[in-house]
C-alpha positions as CSV (number, residue, x, y, z in Angstrom):
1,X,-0.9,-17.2,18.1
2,X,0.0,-17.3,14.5
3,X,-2.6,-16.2,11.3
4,X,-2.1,-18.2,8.3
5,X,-3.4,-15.8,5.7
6,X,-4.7,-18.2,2.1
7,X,-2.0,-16.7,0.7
8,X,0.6,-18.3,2.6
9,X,1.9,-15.6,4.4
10,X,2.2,-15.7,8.5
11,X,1.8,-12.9,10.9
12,X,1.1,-12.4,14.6
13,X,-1.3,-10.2,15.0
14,X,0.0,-9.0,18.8
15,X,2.9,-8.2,16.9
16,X,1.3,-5.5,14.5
17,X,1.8,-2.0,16.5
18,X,-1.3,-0.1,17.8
19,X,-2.2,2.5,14.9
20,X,-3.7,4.7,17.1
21,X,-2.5,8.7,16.4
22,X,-1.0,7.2,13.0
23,X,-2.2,9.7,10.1
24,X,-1.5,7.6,7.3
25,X,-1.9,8.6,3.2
26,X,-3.4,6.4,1.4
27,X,-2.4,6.9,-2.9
28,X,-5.3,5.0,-5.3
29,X,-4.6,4.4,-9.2
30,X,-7.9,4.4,-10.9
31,X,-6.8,2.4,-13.7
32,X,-7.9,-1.5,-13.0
33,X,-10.7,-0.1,-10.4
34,X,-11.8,-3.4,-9.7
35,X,-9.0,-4.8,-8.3
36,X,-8.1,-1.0,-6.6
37,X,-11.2,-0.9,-4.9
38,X,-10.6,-3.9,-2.9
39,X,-7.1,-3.7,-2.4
40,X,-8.1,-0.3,-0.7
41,X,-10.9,-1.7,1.3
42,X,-8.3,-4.1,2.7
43,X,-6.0,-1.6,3.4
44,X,-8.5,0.6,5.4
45,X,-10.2,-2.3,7.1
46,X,-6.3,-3.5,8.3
47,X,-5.5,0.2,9.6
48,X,-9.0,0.7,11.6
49,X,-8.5,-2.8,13.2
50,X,-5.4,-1.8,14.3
51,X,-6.1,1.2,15.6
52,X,-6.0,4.0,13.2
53,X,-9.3,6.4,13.0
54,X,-10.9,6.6,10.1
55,X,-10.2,10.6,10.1
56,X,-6.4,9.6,10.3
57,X,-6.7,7.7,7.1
58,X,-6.2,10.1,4.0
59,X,-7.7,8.7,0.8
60,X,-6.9,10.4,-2.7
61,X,-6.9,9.0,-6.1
62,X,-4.5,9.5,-8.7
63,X,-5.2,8.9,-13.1
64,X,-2.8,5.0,-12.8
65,X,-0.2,3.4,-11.0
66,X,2.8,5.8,-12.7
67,X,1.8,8.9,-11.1
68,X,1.8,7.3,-7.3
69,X,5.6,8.1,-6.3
70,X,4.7,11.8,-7.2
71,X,1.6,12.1,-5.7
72,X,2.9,10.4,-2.6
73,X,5.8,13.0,-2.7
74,X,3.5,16.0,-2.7
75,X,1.3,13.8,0.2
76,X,4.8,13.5,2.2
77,X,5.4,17.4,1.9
78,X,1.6,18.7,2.1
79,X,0.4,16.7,4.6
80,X,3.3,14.7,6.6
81,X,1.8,11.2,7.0
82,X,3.3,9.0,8.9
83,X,3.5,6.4,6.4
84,X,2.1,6.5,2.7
85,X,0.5,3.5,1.1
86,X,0.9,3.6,-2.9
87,X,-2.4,1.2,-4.2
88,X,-2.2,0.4,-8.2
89,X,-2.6,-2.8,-10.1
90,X,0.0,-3.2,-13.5
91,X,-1.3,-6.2,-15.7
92,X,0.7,-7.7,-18.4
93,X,0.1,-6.7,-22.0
94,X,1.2,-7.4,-25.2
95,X,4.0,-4.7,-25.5
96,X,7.1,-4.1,-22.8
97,X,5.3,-0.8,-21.6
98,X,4.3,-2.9,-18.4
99,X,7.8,-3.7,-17.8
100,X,8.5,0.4,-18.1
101,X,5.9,1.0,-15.7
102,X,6.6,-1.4,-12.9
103,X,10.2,-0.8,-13.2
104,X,9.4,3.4,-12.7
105,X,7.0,3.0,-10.2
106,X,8.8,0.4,-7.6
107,X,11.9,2.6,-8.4
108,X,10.1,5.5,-7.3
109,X,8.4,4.2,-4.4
110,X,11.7,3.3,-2.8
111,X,13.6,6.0,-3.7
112,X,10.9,8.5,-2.0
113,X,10.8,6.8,1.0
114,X,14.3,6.8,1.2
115,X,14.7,10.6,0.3
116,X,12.0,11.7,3.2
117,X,12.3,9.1,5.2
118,X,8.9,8.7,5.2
119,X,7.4,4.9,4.6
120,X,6.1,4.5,1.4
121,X,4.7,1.4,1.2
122,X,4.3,-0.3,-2.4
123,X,1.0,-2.0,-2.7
124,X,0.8,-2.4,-6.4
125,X,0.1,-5.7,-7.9
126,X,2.2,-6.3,-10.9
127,X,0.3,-9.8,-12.8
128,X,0.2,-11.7,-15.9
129,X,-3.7,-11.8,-16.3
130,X,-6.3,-9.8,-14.8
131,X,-7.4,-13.0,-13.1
132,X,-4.4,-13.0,-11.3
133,X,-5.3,-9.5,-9.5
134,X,-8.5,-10.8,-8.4
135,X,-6.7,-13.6,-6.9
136,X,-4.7,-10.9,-5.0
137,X,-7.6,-8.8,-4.5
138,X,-9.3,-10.4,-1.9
139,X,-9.5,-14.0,-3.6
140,X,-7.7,-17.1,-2.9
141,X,-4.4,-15.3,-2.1
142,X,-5.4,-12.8,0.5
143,X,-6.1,-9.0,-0.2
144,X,-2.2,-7.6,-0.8
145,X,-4.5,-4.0,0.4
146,X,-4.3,-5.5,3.7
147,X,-0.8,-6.6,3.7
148,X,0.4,-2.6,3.0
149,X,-1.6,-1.6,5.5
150,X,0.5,-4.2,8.0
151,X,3.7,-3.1,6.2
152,X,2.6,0.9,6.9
153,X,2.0,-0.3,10.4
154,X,5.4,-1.5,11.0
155,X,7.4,0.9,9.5
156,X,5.5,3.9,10.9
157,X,6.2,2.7,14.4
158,X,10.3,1.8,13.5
159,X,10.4,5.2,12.5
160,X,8.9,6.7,15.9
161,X,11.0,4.3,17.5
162,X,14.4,5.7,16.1
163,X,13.5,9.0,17.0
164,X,13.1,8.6,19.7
């Protein structure tokens, strides 16, 4: 059976592993609460349907979306999550600081997860209007929370597969 999420996107859910005895870390930029708030609720709501307890979900919050890959480093290295979910919201301004931003923060994602070879998962919506992130942030195209949360999922259980 296939989900057809409003945002296009298909998925089986059978096919999204059992999160149980998954700790994973779960990075929050304050900046754009709004649109934060619920992309975390549908990140959370994703990992407990699928398994993960609550006390295996680590929350913390961090000032915007810039400092994510370093708190996510020093999540990786303090408290070994399984996978790490980086939740931020960049929205288009008037000046090329957003492109700066986005660039530095998807650059950083990847290159941390590569580094420790621990998932980190980018969940940060980069839009033109803050209308845009609502759409994104559990409006008419799905909540992108969620879709991390499916991402972390995966990747958490490749990597316990290839150690194995």
């Amino acid at each position: 059976m296939t989900a057809k999420k409003t945002d296009l996107s298909f998925y089986d859910p059978e096919s999204v592993p059992d999160g149980s005895g998954y700790r994973i870390g779960i990075l929050v930029s304050s900046w754009n609460e709004e649109i934060t708030g619920a992309l975390l609720k549908g990140s959370i709501t994703s990992l407990t349907t699928n398994g993960v307890s609550p006390e295996d979900i680590i929350t913390r919050h961090v000032p915007g979306s810039y400092e994510l890959p370093q708190a996510a480093a020093m999540m990786i290295d303090s408290l070994e999550p399984d996978a790490v979910i980086c939740i931020g919201c960049v929205i288009q301004g008037e000046t090329r600081h957003f492109e700066f931003i986005c660039q530095a923060v998807a650059n950083g994602c990847m290159e941390l997860g590569i580094e420790s070879a621990t998932p980190v998962i980018f969940g940060v919506l980069t839009t033109d209007t803050y209308e845009q992130a609502k759409e994104r942030a559990g409006g008419s195209h799905g909540n992108k929370g969620e879709e991390a949360a499916i991402a972390a999922l995966r990747m958490a259980a490749l990597r316990k597969n290839l150690e194995e």
